[in-house]
C-alpha positions as CSV (number, residue, x, y, z in Angstrom):
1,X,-2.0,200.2,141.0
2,X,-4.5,197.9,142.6
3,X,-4.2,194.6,141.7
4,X,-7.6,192.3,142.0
5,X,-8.3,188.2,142.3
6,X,-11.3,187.5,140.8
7,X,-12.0,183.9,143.3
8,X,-15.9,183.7,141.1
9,X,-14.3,180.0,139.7
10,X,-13.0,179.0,143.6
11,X,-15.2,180.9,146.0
12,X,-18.2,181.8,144.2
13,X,-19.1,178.6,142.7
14,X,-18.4,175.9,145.6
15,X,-21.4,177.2,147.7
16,X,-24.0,177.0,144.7
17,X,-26.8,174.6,144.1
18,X,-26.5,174.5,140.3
19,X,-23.0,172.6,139.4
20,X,-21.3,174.0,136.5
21,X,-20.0,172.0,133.5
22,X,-16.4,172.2,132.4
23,X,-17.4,174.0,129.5
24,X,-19.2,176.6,131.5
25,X,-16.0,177.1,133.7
26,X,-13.3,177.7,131.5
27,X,-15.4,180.0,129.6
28,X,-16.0,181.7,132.6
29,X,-12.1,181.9,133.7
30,X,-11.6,183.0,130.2
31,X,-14.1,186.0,130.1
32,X,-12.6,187.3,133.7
33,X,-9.3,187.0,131.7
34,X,-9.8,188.8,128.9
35,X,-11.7,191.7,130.9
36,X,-8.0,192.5,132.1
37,X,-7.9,190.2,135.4
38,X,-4.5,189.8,136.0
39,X,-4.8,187.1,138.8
40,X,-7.8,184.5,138.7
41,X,-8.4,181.8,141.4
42,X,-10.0,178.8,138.9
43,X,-10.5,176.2,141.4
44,X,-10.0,173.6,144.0
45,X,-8.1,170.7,144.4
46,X,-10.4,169.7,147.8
47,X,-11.7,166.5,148.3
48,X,-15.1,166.1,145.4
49,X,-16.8,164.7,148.4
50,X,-16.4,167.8,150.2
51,X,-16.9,169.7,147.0
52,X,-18.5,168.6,144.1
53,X,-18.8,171.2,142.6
54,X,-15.4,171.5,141.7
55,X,-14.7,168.2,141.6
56,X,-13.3,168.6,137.5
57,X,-10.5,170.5,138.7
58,X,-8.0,168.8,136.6
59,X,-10.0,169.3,133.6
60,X,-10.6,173.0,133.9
61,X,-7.2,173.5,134.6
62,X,-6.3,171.3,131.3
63,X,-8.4,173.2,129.2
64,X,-8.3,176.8,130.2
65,X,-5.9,178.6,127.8
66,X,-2.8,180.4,129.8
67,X,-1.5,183.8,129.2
68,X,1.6,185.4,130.4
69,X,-0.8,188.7,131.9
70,X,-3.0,186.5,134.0
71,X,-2.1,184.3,137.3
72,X,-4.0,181.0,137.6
73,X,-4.6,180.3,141.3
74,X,-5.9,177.2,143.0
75,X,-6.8,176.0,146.0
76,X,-5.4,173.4,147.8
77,X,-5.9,171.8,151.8
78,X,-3.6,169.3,151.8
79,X,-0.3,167.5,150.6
80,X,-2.7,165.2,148.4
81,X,-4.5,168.3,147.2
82,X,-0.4,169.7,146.3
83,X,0.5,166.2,144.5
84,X,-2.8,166.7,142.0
85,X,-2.6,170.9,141.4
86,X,1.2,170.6,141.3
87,X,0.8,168.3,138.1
88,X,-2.1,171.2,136.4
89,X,0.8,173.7,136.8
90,X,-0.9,176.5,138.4
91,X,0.9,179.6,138.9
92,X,0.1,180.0,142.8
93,X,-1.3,177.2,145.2
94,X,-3.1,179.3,147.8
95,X,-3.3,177.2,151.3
96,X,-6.1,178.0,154.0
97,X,-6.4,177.6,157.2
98,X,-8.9,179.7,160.4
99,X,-6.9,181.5,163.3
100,X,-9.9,180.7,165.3
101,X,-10.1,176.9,166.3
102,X,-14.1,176.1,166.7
103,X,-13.8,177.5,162.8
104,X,-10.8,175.5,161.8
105,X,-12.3,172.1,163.6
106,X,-15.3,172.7,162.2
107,X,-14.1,173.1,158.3
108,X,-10.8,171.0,158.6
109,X,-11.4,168.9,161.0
110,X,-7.8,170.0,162.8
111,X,-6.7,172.7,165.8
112,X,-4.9,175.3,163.9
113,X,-1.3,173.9,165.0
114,X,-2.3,171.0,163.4
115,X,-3.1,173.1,160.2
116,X,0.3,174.8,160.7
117,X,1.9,171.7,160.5
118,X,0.5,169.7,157.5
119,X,0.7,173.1,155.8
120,X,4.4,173.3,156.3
121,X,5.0,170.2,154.7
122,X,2.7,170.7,151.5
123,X,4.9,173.7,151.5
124,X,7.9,171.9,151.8
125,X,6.7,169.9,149.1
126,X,6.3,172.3,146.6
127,X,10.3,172.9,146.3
128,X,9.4,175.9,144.5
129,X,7.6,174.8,141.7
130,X,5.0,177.3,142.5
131,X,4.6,180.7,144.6
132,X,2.5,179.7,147.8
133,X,0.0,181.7,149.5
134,X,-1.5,181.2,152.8
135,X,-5.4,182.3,154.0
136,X,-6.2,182.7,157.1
137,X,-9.9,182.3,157.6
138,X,-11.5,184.6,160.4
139,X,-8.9,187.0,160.7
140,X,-11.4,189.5,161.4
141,X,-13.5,188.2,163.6
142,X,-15.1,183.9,164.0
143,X,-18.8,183.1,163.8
144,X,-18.1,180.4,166.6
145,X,-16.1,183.0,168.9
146,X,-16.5,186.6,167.8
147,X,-13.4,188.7,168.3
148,X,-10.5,187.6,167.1
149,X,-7.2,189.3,168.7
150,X,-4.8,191.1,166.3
151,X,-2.0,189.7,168.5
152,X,-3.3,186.0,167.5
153,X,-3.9,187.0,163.9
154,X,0.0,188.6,163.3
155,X,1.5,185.3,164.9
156,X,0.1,183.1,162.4
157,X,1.5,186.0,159.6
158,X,4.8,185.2,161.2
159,X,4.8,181.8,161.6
160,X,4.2,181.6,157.9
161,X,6.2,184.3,156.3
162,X,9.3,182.2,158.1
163,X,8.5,179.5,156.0
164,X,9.2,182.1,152.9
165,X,5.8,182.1,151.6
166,X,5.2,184.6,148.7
167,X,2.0,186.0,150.2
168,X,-0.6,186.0,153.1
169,X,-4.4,186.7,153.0
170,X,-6.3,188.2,155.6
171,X,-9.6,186.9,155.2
172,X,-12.9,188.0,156.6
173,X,-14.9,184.7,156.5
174,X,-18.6,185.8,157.4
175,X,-18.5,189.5,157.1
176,X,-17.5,190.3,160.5
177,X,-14.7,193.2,159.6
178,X,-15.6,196.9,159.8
179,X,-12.9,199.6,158.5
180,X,-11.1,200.7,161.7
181,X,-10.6,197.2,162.8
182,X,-8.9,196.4,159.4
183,X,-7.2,199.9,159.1
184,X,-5.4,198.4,162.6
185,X,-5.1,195.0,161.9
186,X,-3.5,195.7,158.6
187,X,-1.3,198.7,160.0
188,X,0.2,196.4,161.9
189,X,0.6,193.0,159.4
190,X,2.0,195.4,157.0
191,X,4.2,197.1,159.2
192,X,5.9,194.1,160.6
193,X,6.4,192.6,157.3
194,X,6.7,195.0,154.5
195,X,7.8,192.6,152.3
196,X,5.4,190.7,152.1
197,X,2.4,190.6,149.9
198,X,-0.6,190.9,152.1
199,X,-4.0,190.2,150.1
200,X,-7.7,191.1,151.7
201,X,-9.9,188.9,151.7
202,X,-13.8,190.5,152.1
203,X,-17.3,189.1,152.3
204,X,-20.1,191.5,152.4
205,X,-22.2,190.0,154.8
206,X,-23.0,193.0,156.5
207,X,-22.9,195.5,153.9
208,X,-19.1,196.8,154.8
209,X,-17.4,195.0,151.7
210,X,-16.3,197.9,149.8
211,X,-15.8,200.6,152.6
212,X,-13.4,197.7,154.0
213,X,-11.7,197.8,150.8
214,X,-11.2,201.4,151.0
215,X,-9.9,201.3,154.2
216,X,-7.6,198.6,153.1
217,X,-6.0,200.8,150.4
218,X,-5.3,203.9,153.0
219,X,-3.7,201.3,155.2
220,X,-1.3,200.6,152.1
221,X,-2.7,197.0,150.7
222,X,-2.6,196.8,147.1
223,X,-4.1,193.2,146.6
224,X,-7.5,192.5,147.1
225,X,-9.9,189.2,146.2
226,X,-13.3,189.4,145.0
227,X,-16.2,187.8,143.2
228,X,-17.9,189.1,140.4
229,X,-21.5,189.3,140.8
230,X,-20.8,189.3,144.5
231,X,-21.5,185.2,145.0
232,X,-19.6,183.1,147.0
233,X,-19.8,182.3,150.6
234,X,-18.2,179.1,153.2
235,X,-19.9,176.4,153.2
236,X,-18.4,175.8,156.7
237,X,-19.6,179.3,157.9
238,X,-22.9,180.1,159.1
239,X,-24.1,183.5,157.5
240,X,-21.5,183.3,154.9
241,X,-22.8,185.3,152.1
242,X,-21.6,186.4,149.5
243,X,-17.8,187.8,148.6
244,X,-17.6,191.6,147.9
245,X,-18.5,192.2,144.2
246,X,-15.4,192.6,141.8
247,X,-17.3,195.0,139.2
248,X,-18.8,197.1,141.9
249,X,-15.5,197.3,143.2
250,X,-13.8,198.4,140.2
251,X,-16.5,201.0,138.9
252,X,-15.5,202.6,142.7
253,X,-11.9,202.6,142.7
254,X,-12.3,203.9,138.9
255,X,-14.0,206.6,140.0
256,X,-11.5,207.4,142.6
257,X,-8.8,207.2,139.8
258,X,-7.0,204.3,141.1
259,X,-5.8,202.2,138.5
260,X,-6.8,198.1,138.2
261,X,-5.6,197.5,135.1
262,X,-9.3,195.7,134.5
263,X,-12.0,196.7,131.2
264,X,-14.7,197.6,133.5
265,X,-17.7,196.9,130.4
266,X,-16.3,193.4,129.7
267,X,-16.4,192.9,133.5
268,X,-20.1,193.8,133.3
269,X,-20.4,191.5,131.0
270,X,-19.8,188.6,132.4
271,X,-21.1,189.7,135.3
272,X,-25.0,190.6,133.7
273,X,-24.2,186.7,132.2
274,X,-24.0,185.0,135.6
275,X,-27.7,185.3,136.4
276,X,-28.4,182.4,133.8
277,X,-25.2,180.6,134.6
278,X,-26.1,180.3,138.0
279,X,-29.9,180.0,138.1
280,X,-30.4,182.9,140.3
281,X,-30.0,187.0,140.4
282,X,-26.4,188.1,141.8
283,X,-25.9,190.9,144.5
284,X,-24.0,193.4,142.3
285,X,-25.0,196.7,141.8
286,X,-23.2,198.3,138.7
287,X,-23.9,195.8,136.7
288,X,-27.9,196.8,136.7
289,X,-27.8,200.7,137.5
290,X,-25.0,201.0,134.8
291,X,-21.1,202.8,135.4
292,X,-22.0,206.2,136.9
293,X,-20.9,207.7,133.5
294,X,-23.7,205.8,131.5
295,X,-26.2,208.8,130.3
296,X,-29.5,208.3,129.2
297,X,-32.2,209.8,126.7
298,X,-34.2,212.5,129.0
299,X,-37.3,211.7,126.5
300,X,-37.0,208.2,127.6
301,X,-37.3,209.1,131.3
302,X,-40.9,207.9,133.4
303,X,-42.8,210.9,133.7
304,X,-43.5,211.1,137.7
């Protein structure tokens, strides 16, 4: 079973133009829901200077209707960030910070250690009133530095799973990963802690979203994040495009007969919806050629 994090709400929606209404959100966390989702991260409890466009969180969180089958997952950067999500009961705070530390000054103001140490405490904080998972931004590689070594990347996985954290994401911030580099990097997290629950993180920047993916699964992950309709990108990161498309990525892996658990045609749905949310066309490709099962009238056909 492969078990997918649709991050559209979080991710995809903090680097566009247009600002969604409240409205518009929860009926889009509820449509990823009911196509079979079972983990959803709905938003951020950031700053709304820093992020307007999520600056409702509280509301959306208020008014999106729960079900046992589905996760609700929220962002949060700080103790602050803990005291308001904390109080919206989400079922997962997810905490980020960058292995690199050009990237980490330049979207949190902080060297990592310093990260590291505020992060402790919001976990600290939490007393367990909600599982706790930590991103690490450029795990695969930093627009500021380039390579990023593996050695660098599996302390920071240590560091944290000693603080008892639920999971870790390995996350691939600009599109910099390529599938031997994460069939060794995650070889080795997974390896040195198989208990814990190790979650890629992919944009497709350059193109390699879902062959990373693959290559994630032969390495053993089983928990992936993506965004429908392939939006999404840091607003910190230059060249940040978009996250690797959820219903592209489900159409493959159901062709491979690898079970997500996820209605691929309410997927499409929302997905062939978002144009007109957003404003904009979105990067997916299933969604306009159809599922690869999707016949068609040979009278219709173009003559040539």
């Amino acid at each position: 079973m492969i078990f997918m994090c649709d991050v559209s709400p979080r991710d995809g929606l903090q680097n566009e133009a247009r600002t969604l209404s409240a409205d518009q959100k929860v009926a889009l966390i509820e449509g990823l829901r009911d196509s079979g989702l079972p983990r959803i991260e709905a938003t951020s409890f950031v700053s709304p200077k820093a992020i307007p466009q999520l600056a409702d969180a509280e509301e959306v969180m208020a008014r999106v209707s729960r079900t046992s089958d589905c996760e609700l997952v929220v962002l949060v950067p700080n103790k602050r960030g803990a005291e308001r999500a904390l109080a919206c009961k989400p079922d997962e705070l997810n905490l980020v910070m960058s292995v690199s530390e050009s990237h980490n000054r330049a979207n949190l103001k902080m060297t990592p250690d310093e990260s590291f140490n505020a992060l402790r405490d919001v976990i600290a904080f939490t007393g367990g009133k909600a599982k706790v998972n930590v991103s690490l931004s450029c795990s695969f590689g930093c627009p500021f530095e380039g390579d990023v070594s593996e050695e660098a990347v599996l302390t920071w996985v240590s560091r944290y799973a000693a603080l008892g954290v639920t999971g870790v994401s390995l996350c691939d911030t600009t599109g910099m990963a390529y599938p031997s580099l994460v069939r060794s990097l995650t070889t080795r997290v997974l390896s040195q802690h198989p208990n814990l629950r190790v979650t890629l993180h992919f944009h497709n920047s350059r193109g390699l979203g879902l062959s990373n993916v693959l290559e994630g699964i032969r390495a053993g992950v089983t928990h992936f994040d993506a965004c429908t309709g392939g939006i999404g990108g840091c607003p910190y990161a230059p060249g940040a495009s978009g996250n690797v498309c959820m219903e592209d990525i489900v159409h493959a892996l159901q062709c491979e007969g690898l079970e997500t658990g996820i209605n691929l045609e309410k997927l499409l749905l929302v997905a062939k919806g978002l144009p007109r949310l957003l404003g904009h066309g979105v990067w997916g490709q299933v969604a306009y050629a159809g599922p690869r099962k999707r016949l068609f009238d040979p009278t219709q056909a173009k003559q040539q």
